[in-house]
TIGULUM-806828 format. One record per residue (C-alpha): x, y negated, z. Coordinates in steps of 0.25 Angstrom, whole numbers, plus 5000, padded with zeros to 4 digits. Example, Ala and Ser with C-alpha at 12.3 -4.5 7.8 and 13.67 -1.06 7.14 Angstrom:
! residues 2
504950185031
505550045029
This chain:
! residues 124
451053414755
450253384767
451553334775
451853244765
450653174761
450553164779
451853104778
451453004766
450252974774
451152934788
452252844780
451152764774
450552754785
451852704792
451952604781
450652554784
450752514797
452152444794
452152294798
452252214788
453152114786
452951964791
452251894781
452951754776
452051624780
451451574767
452151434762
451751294768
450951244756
451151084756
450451004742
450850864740
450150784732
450950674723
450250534720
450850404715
451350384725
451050484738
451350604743
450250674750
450450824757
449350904760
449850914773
450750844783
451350974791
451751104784
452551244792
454051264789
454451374781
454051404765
453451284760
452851264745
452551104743
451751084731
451750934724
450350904717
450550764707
449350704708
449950574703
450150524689
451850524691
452850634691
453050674707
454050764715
454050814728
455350814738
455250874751
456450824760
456650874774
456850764786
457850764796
457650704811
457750554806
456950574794
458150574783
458150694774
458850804778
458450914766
458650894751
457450854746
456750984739
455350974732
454650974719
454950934703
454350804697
452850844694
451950784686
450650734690
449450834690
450550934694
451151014705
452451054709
452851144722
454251174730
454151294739
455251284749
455451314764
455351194773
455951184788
455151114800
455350974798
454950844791
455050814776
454950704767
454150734754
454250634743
454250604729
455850604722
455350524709
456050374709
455250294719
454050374723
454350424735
454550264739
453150224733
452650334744
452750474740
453350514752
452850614763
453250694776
452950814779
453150894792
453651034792
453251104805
């Protein structure tokens, strides 16, 4: 009885100084606020990797958000990904992962992104 309880005591004890396993980065958080008409990010520069984008409406129109990925001479070279028209005083989010590299973020409803919701934001 005594053996076994010793030998309970030394596998737990094995277990317990086990390392653990490499924890994953938390997600770059970005929030865009939606106005009639601008885009404005909370910040200008976000890490590579998992990436959750949250669009807040603060306008009194429906919004969207599309994230596309640049290539070296500025024209798209992603499908554009990104959030569902959301009404104002709402908030929609896309959780996706996003490479190093420069995307255009802008607003899909018809003539929005031309009346200046448009940004760019550096993934580093």
């Amino acid at each position: 009885m005594r053996r076994a309880a010793l030998g309970a005591a030394l596998l737990g004890s094995a277990f317990a100084h086990a390392p653990a396993a490499p924890a994953r980065p938390a997600p770059a958080r970005l929030l865009v606020e939606a106005r009639e008409f601008s885009l404005v990010l909370s910040r200008q520069a976000v890490p590579h990797g998992d990436a959750i984008v949250q669009l807040v409406n603060r306008g009194e129109d429906g919004h969207d958000l599309r994230l596309v990925r640049l290539g070296p001479h500025g024209r798209s070279a992603s499908r554009p990904q990104g959030t569902r028209e959301t009404r104002p005083g709402a908030v929609s989010s896309w959780r996706g992962t996003l490479a190093a590299g420069r995307y255009r973020l802008f607003c899909s409803i018809p003539g929005h992104e031309r009346r200046g919701m448009r940004a760019v934001l550096r993934v580093r």
